[in-house]
N, C-alpha and C positions, 0 to 999 in steps of 0.2 A: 929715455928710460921708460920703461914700462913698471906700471902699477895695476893693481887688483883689488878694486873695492867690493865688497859686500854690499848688498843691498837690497829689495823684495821688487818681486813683479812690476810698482808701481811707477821708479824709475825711467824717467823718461831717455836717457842714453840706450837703458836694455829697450824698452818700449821702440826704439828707432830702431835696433838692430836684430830686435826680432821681424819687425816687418820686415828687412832685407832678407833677411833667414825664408821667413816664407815666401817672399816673390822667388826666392831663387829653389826654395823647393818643389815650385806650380812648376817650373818650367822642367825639373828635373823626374818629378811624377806624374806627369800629366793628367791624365785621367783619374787616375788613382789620387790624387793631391785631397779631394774632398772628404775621402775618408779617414786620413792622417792629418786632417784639419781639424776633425771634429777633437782627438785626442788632443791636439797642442796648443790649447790655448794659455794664455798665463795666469787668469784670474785663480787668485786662490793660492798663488805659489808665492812664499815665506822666504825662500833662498836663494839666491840669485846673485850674479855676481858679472862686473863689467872690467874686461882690462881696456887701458889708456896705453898711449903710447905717445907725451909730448902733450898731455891733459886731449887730449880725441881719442872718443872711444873706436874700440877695432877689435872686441870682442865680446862674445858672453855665454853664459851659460846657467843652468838652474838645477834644483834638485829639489824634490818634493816627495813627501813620505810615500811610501808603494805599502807598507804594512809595517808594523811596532818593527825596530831595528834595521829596515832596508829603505833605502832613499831609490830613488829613481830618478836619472841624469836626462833634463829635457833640456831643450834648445840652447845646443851649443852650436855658436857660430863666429866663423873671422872674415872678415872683409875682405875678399879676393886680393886684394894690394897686399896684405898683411900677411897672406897665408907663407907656409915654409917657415917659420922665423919661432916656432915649436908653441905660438901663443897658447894653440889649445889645448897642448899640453898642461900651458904650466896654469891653465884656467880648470884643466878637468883634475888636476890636483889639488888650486884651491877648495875645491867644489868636495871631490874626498875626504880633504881635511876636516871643513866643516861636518859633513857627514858624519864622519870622528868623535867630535865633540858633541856631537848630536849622541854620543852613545848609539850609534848605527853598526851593525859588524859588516855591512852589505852594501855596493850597488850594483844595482840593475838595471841595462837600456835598450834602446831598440834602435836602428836605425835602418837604412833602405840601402838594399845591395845594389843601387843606383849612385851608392856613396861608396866608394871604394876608397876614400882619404881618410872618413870619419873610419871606417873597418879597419882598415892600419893603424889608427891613431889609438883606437881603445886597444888591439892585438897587441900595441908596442905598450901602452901602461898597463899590460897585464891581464885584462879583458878578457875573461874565456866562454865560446858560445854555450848558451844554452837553450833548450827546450823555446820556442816562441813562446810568451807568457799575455796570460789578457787576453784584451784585444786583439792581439795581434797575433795569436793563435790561428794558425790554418793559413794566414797572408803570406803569400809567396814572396811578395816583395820586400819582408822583413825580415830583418836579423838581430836576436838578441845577444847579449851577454852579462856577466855578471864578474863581479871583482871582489873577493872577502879585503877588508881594511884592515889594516893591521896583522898582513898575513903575507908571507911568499908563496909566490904561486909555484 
């Protein structure tokens, strides 16, 4: 059975599976990996959350404020064994929810058109593109979106 804990950055289950996260992002951006490194680090991030499956973690994800009322969805990832099985689903819902209660009316993310699972996965909860934001303004290899909470799309 699968669970979904809360928990911050500090977290040594997330702290494991964000490294996986980024060894599997070096290989997926190559070159480019160094400049989408300096953006994901964890320090600092309050929100974070790990699902189990059978008490072993096999996923995770975070959220951290972008501005008063909009969270911003950083390092979400499932263990290639695990993937298919809607984990990051039902993690980037926990992750909304809080958001929620955070009184947030907003998320916003970025991810790399090098990810075509993660671009389905936020299209299918709703996710609609917008404008590159930040950083990642002008980056060809990125693609943002945003989701109002508490709202249909």
């Amino acid at each position: 059975m699968n669970k979904i804990t809360r928990t911050d950055a500090t977290h040594p289950d997330f702290i494991a599976l964000v490294r996986r996260l980024d060894a599997e992002l070096a290989e997926r951006d190559g070159a480019e990996h160094s400049f989408y490194a300096r953006y994901n680090t964890i320090g600092g991030i309050k929100y974070a959350v790990v699902a189990y499956e059978n008490e072993r973690p096999i996923g995770c994800g975070a959220i951290k404020e972008y501005r008063p009322g909009t969270m911003e969805v950083k390092r979400m990832y499932t263990l290639p064994e695990a993937r298919g099985k809607g984990i990051a689903a039902q993690i980037l819902t926990e992750l909304e929810n809080w958001a929620g209660e955070l009184s947030c009316e907003k998320c916003v993310l970025e991810t790399g058109k090098r990810q075509p699972e993660a671009i389905r996965l936020y299209e299918k909860s709703g996710y609609r593109p917008i404008p590159n934001y930040g950083q990642y303004m002008g980056v060809e290899n990125s693609v943002c979106f945003e989701k109002l909470l508490n709202k249909t799309q």
